[in-house]
C-alpha positions in Angstrom: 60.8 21.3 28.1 58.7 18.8 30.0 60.1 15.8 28.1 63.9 17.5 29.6 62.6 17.5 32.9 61.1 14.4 32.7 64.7 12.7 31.1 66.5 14.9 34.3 64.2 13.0 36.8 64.7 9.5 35.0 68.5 10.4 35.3 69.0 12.0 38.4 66.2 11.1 40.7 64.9 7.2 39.9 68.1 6.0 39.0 69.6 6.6 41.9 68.2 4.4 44.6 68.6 7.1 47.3 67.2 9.8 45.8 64.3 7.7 44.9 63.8 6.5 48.7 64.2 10.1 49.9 61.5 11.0 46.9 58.7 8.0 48.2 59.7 8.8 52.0 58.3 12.8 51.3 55.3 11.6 49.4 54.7 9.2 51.9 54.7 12.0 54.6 51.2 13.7 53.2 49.2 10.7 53.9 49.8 10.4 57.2 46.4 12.5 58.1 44.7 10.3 55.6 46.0 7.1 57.7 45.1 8.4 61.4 44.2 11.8 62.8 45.4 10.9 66.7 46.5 14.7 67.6 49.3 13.0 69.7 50.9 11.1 66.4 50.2 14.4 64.7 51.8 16.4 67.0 54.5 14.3 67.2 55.4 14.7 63.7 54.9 18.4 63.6 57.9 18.5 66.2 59.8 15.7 63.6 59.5 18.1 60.7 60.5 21.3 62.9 63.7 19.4 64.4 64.6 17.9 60.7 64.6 21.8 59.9 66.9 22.4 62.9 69.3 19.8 62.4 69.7 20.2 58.4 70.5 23.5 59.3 73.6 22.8 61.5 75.0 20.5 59.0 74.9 23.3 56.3 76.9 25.3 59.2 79.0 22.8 60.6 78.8 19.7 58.3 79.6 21.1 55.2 80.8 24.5 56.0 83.5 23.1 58.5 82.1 25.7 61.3 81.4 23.4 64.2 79.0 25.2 66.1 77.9 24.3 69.6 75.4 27.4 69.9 72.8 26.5 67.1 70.0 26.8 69.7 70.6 30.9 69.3 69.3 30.6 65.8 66.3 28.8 67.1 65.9 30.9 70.2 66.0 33.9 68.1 63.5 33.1 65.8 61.1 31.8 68.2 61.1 35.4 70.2 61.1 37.4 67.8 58.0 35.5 66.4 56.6 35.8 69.7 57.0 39.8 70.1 56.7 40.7 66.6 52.6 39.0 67.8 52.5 40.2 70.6 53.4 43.9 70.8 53.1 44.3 67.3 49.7 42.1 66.4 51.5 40.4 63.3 50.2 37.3 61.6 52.4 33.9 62.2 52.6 34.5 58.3 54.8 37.6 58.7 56.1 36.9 61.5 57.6 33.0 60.7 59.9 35.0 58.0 60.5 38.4 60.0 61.9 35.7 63.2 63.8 33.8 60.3 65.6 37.2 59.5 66.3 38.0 62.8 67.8 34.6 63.0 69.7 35.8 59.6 71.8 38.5 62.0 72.3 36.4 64.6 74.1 33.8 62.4 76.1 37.3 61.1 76.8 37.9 64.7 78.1 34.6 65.2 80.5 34.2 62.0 82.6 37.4 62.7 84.5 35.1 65.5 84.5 32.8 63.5 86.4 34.3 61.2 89.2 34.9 63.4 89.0 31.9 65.5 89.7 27.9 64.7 89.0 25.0 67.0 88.0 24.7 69.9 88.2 28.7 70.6 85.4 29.2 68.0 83.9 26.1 69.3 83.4 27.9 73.3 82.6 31.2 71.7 79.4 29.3 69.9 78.8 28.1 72.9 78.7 31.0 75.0 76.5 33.3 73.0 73.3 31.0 73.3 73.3 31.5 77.5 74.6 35.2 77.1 71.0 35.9 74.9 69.3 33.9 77.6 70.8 36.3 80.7 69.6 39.8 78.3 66.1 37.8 78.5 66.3 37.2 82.0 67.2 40.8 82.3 64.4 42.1 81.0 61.5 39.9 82.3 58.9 42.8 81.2 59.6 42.3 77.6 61.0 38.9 77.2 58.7 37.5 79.9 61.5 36.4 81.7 61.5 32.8 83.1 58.5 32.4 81.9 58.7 33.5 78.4 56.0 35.0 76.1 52.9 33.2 76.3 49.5 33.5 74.3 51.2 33.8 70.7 48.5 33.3 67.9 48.6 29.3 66.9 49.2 28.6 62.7 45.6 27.6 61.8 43.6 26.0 64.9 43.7 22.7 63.1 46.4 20.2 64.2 45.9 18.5 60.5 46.7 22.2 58.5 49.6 22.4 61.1 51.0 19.2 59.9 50.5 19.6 56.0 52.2 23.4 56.5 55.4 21.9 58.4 55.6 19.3 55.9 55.5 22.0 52.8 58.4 24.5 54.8 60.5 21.6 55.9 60.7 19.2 51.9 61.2 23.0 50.8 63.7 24.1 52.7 65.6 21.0 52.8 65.4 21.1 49.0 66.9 24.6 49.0 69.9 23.2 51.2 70.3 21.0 49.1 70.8 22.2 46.2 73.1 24.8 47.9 75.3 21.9 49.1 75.5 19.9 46.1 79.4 19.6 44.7 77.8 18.4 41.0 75.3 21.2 40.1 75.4 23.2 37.2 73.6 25.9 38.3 74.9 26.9 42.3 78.6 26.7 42.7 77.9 27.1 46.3 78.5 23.3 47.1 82.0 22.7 45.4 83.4 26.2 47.2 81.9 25.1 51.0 83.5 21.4 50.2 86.6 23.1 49.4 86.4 25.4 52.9 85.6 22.5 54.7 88.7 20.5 53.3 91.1 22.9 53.3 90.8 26.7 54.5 94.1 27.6 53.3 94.3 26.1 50.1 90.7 27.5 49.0 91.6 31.0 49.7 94.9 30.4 47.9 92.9 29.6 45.2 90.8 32.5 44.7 88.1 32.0 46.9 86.5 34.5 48.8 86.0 32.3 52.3 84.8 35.1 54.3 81.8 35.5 51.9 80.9 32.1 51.7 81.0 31.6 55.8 78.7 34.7 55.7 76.3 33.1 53.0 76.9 29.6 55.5 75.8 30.7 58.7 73.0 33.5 57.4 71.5 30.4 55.2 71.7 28.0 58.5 70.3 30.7 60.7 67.7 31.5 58.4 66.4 28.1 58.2 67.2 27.4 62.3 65.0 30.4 63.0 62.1 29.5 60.7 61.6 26.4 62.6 62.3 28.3 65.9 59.0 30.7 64.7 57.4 28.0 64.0 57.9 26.2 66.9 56.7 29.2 68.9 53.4 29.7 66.9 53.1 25.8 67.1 53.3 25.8 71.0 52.1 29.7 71.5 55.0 30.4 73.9 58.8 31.1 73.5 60.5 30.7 76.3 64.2 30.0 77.7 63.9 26.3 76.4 64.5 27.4 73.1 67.8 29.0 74.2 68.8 25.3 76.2 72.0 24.0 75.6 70.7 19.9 74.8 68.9 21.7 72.2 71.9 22.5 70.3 73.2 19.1 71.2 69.8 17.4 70.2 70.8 18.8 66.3 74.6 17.5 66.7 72.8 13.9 67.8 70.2 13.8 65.2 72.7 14.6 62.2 75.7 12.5 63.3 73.5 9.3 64.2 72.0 10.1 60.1 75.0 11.0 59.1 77.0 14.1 58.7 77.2 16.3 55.2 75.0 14.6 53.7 71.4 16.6 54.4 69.1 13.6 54.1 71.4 12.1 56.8 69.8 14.7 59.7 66.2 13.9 58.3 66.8 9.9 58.9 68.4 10.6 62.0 65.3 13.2 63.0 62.6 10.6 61.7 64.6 7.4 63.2 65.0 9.1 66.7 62.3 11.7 67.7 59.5 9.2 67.0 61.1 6.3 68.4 61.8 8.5 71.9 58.4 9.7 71.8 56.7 5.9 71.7 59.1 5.1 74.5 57.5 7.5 76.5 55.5 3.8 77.7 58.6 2.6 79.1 60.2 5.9 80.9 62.8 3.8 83.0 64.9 2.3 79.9 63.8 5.3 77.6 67.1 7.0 77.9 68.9 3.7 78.7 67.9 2.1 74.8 68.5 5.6 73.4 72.0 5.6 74.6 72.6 1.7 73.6 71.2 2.5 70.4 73.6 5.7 69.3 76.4 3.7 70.7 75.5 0.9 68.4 76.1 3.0 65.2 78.6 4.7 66.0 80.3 1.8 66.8 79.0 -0.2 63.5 77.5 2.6 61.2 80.4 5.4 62.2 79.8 7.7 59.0 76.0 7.3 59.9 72.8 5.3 59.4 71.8 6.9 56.1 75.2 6.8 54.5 75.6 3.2 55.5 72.7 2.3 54.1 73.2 4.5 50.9 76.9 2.8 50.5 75.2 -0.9 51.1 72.8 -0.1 47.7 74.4 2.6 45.7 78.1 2.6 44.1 80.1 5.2 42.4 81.6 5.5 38.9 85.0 5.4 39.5 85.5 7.6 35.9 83.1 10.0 36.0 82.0 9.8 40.0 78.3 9.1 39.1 76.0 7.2 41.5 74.8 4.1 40.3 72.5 1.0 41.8 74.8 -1.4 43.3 74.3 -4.2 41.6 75.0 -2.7 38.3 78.1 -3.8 36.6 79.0 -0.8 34.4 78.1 2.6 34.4 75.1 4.4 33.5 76.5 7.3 32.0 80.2 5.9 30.8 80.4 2.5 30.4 82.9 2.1 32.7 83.1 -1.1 35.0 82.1 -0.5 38.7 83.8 -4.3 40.1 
């Protein structure tokens, strides 16, 4: 069994050039402590791992799913405050409560795909949008509970060590993005799931013409990206120890649309290059606030102008190529196949 697993990786992991980077980039990530212990740089890629989670999340949904959704900060929102009350009304751990807030987030994406089963374009795209600022007025309603403009302060932290905080948002976020993942890829043998959201995304119509059961599989869509939305949401409010209408803001969801498109969308490790490239970047520019924004800006417009599909797929296309016969991803300077033999010039 090990030797098969060990043939599987050779196969599907080092000889693919991506997958290898992606495999030394995730290593790479637990010796960061080991290399400097500055709270700030930790810090700063505690918030990297959380938003990763966040924006892998809405490319499940709206990347590969075909539900373009404006509103993912609910998912977030939701997570984060129902961490916060579940610790502090109810004294819960951030170990049962991270989860708990995740499964809240699990109805909320519910909530949100029964539109969306009735509406297309840009009507579903305003409906997304609205429910995020109609959650924040019921929290602004009732400031007693929710904390109102304030929010919930004094949540329990994760461990009291910024260096445990980073190794435990490193473990969720490689796990979870694994899970997607695997749920998104069109070639597994064992989850189907991929193929049928390609096919949804592709063509509605045809899909349910040919058997499948779309309804079910937008269900499964947004409950798996709410799921993983609110987990980092939880976390984010144990992290900080204070949910509050920020979580709810509209550039939120539009910071998850950024990170994934810049990456590159349906793909899953294009929101974690996009995440990694941008979030650290914009936090070392703090140095320079007056031409923060202004090389942010100059810097999206650059790839979408050159890099359109997105920084990780360019790069991916530039050293990988695909088997023409059997659609297998090969090293690009290879002249035949792998697997088949056949020529890839």
């Amino acid at each position: 069994m090990l030797r098969r697993l060990f043939k599987d990786f050779q196969g599907d992991v080092v000889a693919v050039p991506g997958r290898l980077i992606a495999l030394v980039f995730f290593v790479l990530l637990f010796f960061i402590p080991l290399i400097t212990k500055e709270p700030y740089i930790l810090r700063t890629f505690i918030f990297a791992n959380m938003f990763v989670l966040f924006a892998v999340s809405w490319d499940f949904i709206s990347g590969y799913a075909g539900q373009i959704n404006f509103g993912h900060a609910l998912f977030f929102g939701v997570g984060a405050y129902s961490a916060a009350m579940l610790n502090q009304y109810l004294g819960l751990a951030p170990w049962a409560t991270i989860p708990i807030g995740a499964l809240a987030a699990v109805v909320a994406g519910v909530v949100m795909c029964l539109p969306a089963l009735r509406l297309r374009g840009p009507y579903f795209y305003l409906v997304s949008l609205a429910l995020p600022l109609i959650l924040l007025g019921v929290i602004k309603a009732f400031p007693d509970v929710t904390g109102g403009e304030h929010g919930i302060t004094g949540i329990a932290g994760l461990s009291g060590s910024r260096v445990i905080d980073y190794y435990i948002s490193v473990l969720v976020m490689i796990v979870s993005v694994l899970i997607m993942w695997k749920l998104t890829d069109a070639r597994s043998s064992l989850v189907r799931t991929g193929i049928i959201l390609h096919a949804i995304r592709e063509d509605e119509i045809a899909a349910r013409a040919s058997g499948i059961n779309t309804i079910r599989y937008k269900l499964l869509a947004f409950a798996v990206g709410g799921f993983f939305a609110g987990v980092a949401g939880a976390f984010y409010a144990h992290f900080m120890r204070i949910a509050g209408p920020s979580t709810l803001d509209m550039m939120l969801s539009f910071q998850a649309i950024i990170y994934t498109v810049f990456g590159g969308i349906v793909s899953i490790y294009g929101p974690v290059a996009g995440v990694y490239f941008i979030y650290p970047l914009m936090e070392f520019l703090r140095v320079i606030p007056e031409f923060r924004f202004l090389i942010f800006a100059a810097m999206v417009i650059l790839v979408l102008l050159f890099m359109p599909e997105g920084i990780a797929v360019w790069i991916r296309h530039k050293i990988e190529r695909q088997c023409p016969r059997c659609k297998l991803s090969n090293v690009a300077w290879r002249r035949t196949c792998r697997a088949c033999g056949a020529s890839l010039h």
